[in-house]
N, C-alpha and C positions, 0 to 999 in steps of 0.2 A: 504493500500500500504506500508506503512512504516513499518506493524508486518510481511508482508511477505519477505520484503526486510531486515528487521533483523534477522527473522528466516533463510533466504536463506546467510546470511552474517556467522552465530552463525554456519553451515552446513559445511559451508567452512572454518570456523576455527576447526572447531572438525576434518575434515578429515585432512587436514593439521599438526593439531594436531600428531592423530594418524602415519601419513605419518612422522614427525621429531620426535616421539617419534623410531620409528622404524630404523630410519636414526642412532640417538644417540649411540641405544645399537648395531649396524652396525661397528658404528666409535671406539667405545671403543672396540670390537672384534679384526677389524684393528688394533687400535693398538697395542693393545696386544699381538698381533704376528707379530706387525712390519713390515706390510705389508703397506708402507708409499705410491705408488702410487695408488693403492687402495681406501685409505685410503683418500690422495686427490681427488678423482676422485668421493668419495661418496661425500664429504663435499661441491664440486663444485657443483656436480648436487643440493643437497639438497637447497642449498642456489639458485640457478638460482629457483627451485621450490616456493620459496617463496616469490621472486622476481618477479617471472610471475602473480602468481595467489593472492598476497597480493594487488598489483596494477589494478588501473580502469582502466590502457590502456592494451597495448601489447595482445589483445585479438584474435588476427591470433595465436599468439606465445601460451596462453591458449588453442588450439584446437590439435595445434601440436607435444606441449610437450610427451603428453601420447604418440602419436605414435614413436618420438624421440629415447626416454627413454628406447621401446618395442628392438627396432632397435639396440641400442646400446648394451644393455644386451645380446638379445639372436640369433642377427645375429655379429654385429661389433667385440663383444669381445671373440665370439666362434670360427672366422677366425683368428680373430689374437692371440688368444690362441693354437688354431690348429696350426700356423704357426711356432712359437714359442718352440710347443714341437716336430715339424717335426725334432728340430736343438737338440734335447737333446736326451738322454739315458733313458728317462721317461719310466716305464714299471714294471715288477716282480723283484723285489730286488732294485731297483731302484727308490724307490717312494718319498724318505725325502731328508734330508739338510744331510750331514755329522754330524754332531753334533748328531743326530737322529740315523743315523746310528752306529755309534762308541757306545754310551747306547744301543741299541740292538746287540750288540755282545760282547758287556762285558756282560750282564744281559743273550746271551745263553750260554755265557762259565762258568755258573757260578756253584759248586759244592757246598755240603755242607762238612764245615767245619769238618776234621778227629776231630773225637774224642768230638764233641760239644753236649751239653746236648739242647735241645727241652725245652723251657720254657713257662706257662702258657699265654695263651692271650685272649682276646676277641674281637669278630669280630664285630667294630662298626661303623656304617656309616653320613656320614651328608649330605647334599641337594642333595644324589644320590652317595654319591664318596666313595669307602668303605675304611677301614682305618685297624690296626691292636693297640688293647688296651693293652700297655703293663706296668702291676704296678707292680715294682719291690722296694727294700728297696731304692731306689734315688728317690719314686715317679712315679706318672702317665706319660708315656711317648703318645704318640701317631703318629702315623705315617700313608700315604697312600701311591699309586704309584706314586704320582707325588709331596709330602713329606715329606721328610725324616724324621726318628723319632728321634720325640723332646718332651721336656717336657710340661707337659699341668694341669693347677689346675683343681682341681676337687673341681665341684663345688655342688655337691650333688648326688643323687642315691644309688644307691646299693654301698658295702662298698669295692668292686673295684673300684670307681670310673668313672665308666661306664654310667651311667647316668647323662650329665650335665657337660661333662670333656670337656670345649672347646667347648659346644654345640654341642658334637656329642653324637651317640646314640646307645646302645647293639642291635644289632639286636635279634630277637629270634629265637626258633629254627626253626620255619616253614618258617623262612624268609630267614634261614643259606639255608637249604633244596632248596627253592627255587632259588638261586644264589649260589648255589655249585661249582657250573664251574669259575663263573667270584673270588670267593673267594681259590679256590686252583690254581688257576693261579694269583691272586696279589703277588706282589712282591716291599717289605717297603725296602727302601733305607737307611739303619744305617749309619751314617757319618762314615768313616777310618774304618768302619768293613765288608761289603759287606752289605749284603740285610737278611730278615727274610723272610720266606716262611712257609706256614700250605699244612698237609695235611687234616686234621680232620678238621678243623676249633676251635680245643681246647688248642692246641700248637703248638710253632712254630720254625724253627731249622733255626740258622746262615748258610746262603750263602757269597760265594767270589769267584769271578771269575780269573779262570785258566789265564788270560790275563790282561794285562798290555796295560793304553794308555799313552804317552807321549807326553803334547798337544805341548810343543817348539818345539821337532820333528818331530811333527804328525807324529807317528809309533806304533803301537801295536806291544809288544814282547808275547812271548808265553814263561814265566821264566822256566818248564821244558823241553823245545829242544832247548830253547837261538835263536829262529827262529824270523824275524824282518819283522813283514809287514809293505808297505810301499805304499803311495798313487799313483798307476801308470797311472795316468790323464787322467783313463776311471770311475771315480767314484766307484772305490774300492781299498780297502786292498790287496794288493799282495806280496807273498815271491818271492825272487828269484829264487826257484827254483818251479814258477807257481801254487802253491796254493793261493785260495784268500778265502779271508773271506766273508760270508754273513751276513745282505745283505750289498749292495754299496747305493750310493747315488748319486741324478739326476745332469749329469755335462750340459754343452755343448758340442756335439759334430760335428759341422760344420754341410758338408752337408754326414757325415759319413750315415747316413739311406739312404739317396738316391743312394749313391753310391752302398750299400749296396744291395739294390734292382736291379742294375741295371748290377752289377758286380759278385756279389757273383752264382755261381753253383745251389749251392740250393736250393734259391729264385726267379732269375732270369728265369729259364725253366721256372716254374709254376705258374711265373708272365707272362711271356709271354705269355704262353699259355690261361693264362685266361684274359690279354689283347685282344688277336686275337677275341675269343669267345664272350667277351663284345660286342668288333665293329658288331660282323654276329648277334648275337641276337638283339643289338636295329636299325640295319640296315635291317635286315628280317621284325623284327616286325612292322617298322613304312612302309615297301614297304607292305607288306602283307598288311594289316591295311587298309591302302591309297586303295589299290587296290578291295580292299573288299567292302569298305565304296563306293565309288566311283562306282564300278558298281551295289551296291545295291541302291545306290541313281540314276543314268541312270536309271533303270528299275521302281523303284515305282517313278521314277518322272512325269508320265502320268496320269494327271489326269482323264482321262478315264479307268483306273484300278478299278474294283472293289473292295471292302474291303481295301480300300487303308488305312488308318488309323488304320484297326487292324494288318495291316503288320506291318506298322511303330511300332505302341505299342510293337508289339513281337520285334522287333529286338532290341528296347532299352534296354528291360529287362536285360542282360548283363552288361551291362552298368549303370545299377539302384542299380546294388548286389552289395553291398562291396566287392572289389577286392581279401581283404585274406579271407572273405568264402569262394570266390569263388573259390580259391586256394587250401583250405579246402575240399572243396564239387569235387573238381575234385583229389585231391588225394586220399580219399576213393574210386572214380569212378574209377582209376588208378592202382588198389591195384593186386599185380600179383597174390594173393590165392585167395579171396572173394571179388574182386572188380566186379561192373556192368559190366564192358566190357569186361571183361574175362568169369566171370561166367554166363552171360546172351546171352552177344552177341555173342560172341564168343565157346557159347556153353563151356564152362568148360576148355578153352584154357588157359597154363600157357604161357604168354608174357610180360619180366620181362620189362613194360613201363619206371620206375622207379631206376630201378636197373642198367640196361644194359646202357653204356656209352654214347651210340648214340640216343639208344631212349629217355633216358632221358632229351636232349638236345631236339628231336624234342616234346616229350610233353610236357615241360616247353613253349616250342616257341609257340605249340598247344594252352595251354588252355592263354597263352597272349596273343596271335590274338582273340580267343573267348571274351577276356574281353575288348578288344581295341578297336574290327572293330565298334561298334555302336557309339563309340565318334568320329569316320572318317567319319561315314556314316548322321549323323548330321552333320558335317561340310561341306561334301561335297556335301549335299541337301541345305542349307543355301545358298553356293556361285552359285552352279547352275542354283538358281533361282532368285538368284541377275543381273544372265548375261542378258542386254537387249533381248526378242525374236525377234529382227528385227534385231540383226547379223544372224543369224540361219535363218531365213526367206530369207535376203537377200542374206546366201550361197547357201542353196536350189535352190533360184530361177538360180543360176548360172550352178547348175547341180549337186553339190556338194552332194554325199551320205552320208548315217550317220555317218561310218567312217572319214569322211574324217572333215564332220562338227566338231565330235569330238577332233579330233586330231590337229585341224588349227585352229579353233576358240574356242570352250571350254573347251581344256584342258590348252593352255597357260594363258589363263584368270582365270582358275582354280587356278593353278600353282602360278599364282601373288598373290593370296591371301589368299591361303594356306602355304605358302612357311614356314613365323614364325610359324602358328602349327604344322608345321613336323621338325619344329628346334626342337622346346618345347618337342614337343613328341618323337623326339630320345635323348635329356638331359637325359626326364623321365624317359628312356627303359636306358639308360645305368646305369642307378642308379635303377634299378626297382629292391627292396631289397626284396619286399613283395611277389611275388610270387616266385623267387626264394628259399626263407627263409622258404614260409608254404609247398610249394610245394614237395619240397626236401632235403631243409635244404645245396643243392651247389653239395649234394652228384650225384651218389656214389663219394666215397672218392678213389683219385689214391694213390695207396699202395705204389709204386716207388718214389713219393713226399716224401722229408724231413720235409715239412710242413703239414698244415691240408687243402689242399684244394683237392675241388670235381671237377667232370667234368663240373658238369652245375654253378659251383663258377661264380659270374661274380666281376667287381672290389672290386663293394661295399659291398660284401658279404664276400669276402676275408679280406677288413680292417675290416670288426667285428670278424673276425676270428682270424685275430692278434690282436687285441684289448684285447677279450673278451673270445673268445671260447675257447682258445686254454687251457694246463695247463700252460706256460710259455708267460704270455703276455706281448705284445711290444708294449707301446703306442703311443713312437716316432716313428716306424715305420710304425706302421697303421696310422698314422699322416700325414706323410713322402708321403705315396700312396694315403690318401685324396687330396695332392695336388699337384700329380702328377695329377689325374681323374680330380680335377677343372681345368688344364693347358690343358689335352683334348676338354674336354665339352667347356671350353671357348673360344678355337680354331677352332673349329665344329659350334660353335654358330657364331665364327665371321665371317666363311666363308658362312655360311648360309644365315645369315641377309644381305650381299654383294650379295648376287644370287638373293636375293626377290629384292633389290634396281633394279639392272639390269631390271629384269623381270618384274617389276613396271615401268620403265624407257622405256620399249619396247613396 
């Protein structure tokens, strides 16, 4: 008892271990870029971590932690990051601190120096970070992207200095070869002389940038046009006379994205529009659905049906496929030249399913009913057979037809306790990304849009399209409309859940 109780002790200190070893090099990351809430926000957790599980008691608190911890990461701190960058300018050109920015546009405007001679170098790197070797009559210098070159002893190797100079190290040629790209793209930072750059990787020619920063003014001049950009409190460089410099950097900008969305011409139609759309498609899908599921559970609800069991088998099947094969598997069935329903059923008929604006809208909504109806059709086999048979009994004997049985006694008893599944399942369908996404990819795309959105776009297919898709991404605005879609969904859910209370109550 006491070697297992110490092996199981010895267990718990090695992952704990492991667990603050990983915390440490966390915290020192943090602060290293001075991300201080962060920063405390690890140090608390880590320390509550070893407060729970170092201790004989708090053992509810040990079972909960993990799931805590789960919640906090990757639900807590991804709404309130979402929230966060809804109010900012985050997006293409827009991704750093000012400080970030300002070295990126000195370091594009940067030329080489009229008339500079190209001096010997060697391309040498240390724990991954390449550098530029430069031994001139003052000594080994050394320098990388991040810096600048400075002097370094050499502490052995080859009679450059190259080997052992500050612990860095000559790369060879098949290694130049193999990081050609990240090595004609470095760029060493010379104190008061700009920067050195290679193209060969054998020498290397002074740069200095065409631009000027002046950090008591924060203002970039431009010394041949005497031009003065100037911070105009959207996170860029701008002249007066409307040129701005690239890139900016991420400000606050209130609730400018929403406004934005909700105001602007060019956004606003094609938001709308794919608003409206969202509501019919998971308002279709979960009425089709429901209505599907529900009279295929009515009919194989008789147990005097033969083969009743391989009915039900088949119609789960649906329901058993992964949703994007099945997304998959219906859009080659879909295909307007060589798809099955064209070329087979159809006899060699061109029907562009996919292409053409309306029907790509009814086959999208198609094959999500196809993938829907067996999880309605279980649910509403489930509650049907929940209903006492002595209500039905005792409407029968009243005179009651099956209609009418139907409609007065099991479908409001239905309805009571389905009510949260068809919340859930129209949340699902208005966020339903996956068949949208394999199916059609939103498209076709309307030509008339300023933006990238398609007909069968639904919300959430549109923010990865500003996000992600586009070639100018806006990640506070696709932000901005995640939290418009949560203020929906949440709205819908709450009026939902108030209808089942009701109906529960009746």
């Amino acid at each position: 008892m006491a070697r297992s109780l110490s092996g199981g002790v010895a267990a718990k200190l090695a992952v704990l271990g492991v667990v603050d070893a990983f915390a440490v090099y966390g915290l020192v990351a943090l602060g290293g870029r001075r991300s201080w809430w962060l920063f405390a926000a690890m140090l608390a957790g880590t320390v509550a971590i070893n407060v729970i599980y170092l201790g004989s008691r708090r053992v509810p608190a040990k079972y909960l932690a993990p799931g805590v911890i789960l919640l906090l990461v990757y639900q807590v701190y991804v709404v309130l990051y979402t929230g966060y960058a809804a109010f900012t300018n985050y997006g293409d050109g827009h991704n750093g601190t000012k400080q970030d920015a300002v070295a990126a546009i000195l370091a594009a405007s940067e030329t080489r120096v009229p008339g500079s001679v190209a001096q010997p170098i060697r391309v040498v790197e240390r724990g991954g970070e390449l550098g530029f070797l430069v031994n001139g009559p003052g000594g080994a210098r050394v320098g990388s992207a991040v810096r600048p070159l400075e002097p370094v002893a050499a502490t052995g190797g080859d009679a450059s200095g190259g080997v052992g100079a500050g612990g860095w190290r000559t790369l060879t040629y098949s290694e130049i070869v193999a990081r050609q790209a990240e090595i004609t793209a470095l760029r060493v930072p010379v104190p008061g002389e700009g920067s050195l750059r290679t193209s060969d990787a054998v020498t290397a020619a002074p740069y200095r940038s065409t631009l000027s920063y002046d950090g008591r003014a924060d203002t970039v001049t431009d010394p041949r046009t005497g031009v003065v950009y100037r911070d105009d409190g959207h996170g860029r460089f701008a002249a007066p006379g409307g040129a701005v410099l690239s890139p900016g950097w991420k400000v606050f900008v209130g609730f400018e994205n929403f406004l934005t969305v909700l105001t602007d011409p060019g956004i606003r139609a094609p938001f709308l529009g794919v608003l409206v759309w969202t509501f019919a498609f998971a308002a279709l899908s979960v009425g089709l659905t429901f209505a599907i599921g529900l009279g295929l559970a009515l009919v194989l609800g008789r147990p005097e049906l033969r083969g009743l069991r391989a009915y039900r088998s088949l119609l789960v099947l649906p329901y058993a496929f992964p949703a994007f094969m099945a997304a998959l598997l219906w859009q080659g069935l879909l295909n307007p030249d060589h798809g099955f329903l064209n070329a087979v059923l159809l006899g060699g008929g061109h029907v562009p399913w996919l292409t053409d604006p309306w029907l790509a809208k009814l086959s999208v909504l198609a094959v999500n009913v196809w993938i829907g109806f067996p999880y309605m059709f279980l649910i509403c086999t489930g509650a049907l057979q929940a209903i006492p048979p002595a209500l039905t009994e005792a409407a029968q004997i009243d005179g009651a037809g099956p209609w009418r049985v139907l409609r007065e006694i099991k479908l409001p008893i239905l309805l009571a306790s389905v009510t949260p599944v068809l919340v859930a399942t129209f949340a699902f369908n208005f966020n339903n990304f996956n068949v949208i996404y394999m199916l059609t990819g939103g498209g076709p795309r309307d030509p008339r849009s300023p933006v990238d959105v398609g007909s069968t776009d639904l919300l959430i297919s549109l923010v990865y399209k500003l996000a992600f898709g586009g070639s100018a991404r806006n990640y506070g605005l696709a932000c901005a409309v995640s939290i418009l879609i949560f203020a929906v969904i949440a709205a819908i859910s709450l009026v939902g859940f108030r209808r089942a209370r009701r109906l529960e109550a009746n």
